[in-house]
C-alpha positions as CSV (number, residue, x, y, z in Angstrom):
1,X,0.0,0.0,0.0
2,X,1.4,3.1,-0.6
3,X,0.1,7.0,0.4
4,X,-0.1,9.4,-1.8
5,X,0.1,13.4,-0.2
6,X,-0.5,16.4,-2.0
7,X,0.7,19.7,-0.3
8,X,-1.3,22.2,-1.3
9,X,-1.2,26.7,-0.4
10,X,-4.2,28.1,-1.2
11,X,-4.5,31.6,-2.1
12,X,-6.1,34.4,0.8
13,X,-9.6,33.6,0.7
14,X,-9.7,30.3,-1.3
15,X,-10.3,28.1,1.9
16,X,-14.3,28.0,1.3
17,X,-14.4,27.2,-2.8
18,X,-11.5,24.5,-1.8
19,X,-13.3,22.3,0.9
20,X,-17.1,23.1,-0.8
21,X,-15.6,21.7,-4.1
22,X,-14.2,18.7,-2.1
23,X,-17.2,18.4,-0.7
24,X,-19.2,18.3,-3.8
25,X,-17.2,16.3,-6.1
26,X,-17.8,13.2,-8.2
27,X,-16.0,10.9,-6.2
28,X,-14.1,9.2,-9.6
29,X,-11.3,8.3,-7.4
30,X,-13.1,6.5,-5.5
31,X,-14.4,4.3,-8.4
32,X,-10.6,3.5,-9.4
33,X,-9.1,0.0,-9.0
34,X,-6.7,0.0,-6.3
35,X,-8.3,3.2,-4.4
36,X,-8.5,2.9,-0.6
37,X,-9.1,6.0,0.9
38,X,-9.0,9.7,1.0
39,X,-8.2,12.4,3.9
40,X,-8.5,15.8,3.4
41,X,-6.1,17.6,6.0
42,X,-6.7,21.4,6.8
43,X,-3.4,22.8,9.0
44,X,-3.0,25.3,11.3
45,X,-2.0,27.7,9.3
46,X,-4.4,29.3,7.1
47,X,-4.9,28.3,3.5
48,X,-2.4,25.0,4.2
49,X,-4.1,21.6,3.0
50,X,-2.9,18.3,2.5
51,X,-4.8,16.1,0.0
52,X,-4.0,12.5,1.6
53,X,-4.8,8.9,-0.2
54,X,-4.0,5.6,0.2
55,X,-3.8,2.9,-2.7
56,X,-3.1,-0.6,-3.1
57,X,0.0,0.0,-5.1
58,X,2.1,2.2,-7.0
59,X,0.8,1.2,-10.1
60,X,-2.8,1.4,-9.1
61,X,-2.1,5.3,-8.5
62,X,-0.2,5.9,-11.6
63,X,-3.0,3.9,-13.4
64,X,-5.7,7.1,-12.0
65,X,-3.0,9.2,-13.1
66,X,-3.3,8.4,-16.6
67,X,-7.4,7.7,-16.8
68,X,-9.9,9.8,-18.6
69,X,-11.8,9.6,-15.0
70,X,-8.6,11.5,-13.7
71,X,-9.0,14.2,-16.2
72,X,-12.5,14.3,-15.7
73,X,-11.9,14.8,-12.0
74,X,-9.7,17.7,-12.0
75,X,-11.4,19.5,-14.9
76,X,-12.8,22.8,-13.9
77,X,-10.1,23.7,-11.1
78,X,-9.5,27.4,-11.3
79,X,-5.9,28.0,-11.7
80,X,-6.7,30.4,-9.5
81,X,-6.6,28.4,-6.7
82,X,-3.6,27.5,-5.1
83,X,-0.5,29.7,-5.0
84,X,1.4,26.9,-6.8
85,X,0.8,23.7,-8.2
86,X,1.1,21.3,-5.2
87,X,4.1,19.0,-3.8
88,X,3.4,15.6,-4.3
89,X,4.8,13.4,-2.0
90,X,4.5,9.3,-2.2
91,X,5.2,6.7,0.5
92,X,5.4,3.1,0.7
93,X,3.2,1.6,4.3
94,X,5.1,-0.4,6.8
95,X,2.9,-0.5,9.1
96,X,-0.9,0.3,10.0
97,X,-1.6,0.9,13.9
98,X,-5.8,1.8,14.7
99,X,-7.2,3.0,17.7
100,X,-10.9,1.2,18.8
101,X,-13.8,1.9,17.4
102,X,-14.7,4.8,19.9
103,X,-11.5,6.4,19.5
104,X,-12.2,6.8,15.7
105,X,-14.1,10.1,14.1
């Protein structure tokens, strides 16, 4: 399993269109073979975000990469947006550690 983090710094006053259009989207991803999960992180700082997801493998995420679904996906998004385009950063899972079922969100 790998995870998959985007960094993202949103311009001043982009924090409402970025999390309603989260909110409100397709959900493609979702559909793609090898898709496991996906966290959207808001830091401390204002405007900071971190688009988290988890796959089965590398290939599975490269795969979504190169769909039309992909494309479809990320159609629309103003340029506007973020101050530059995102840091992607990938990571291989060693190990997975969960709280109890009451702990969780």
């Amino acid at each position: 399993m790998i995870v998959v983090m985007s960094r993202l710094r949103l311009k001043r006053g982009m924090e409402k269109h970025f999390e309603e259009r989260f909110a409100q989207r397709a959900r493609l991803a979702d559909k793609a073979e090898g898709f496991i999960s996906l966290d959207v992180l808001r830091g401390e700082e204002k405007g900071e975000y971190v688009v988290m997801s988890r796959w089965r493998s590398r290939e599975d995420f490269e795969a979504w990469l190169q769909s039309p679904a992909f494309d479809s996906a990320h159609s629309g998004t103003p340029s506007s947006l973020a101050e530059k385009r995102p840091e992607v950063e990938i990571y291989e899972v060693v190990e997975i550690s969960a709280g109890s079922e009451e702990d969780k969100p």
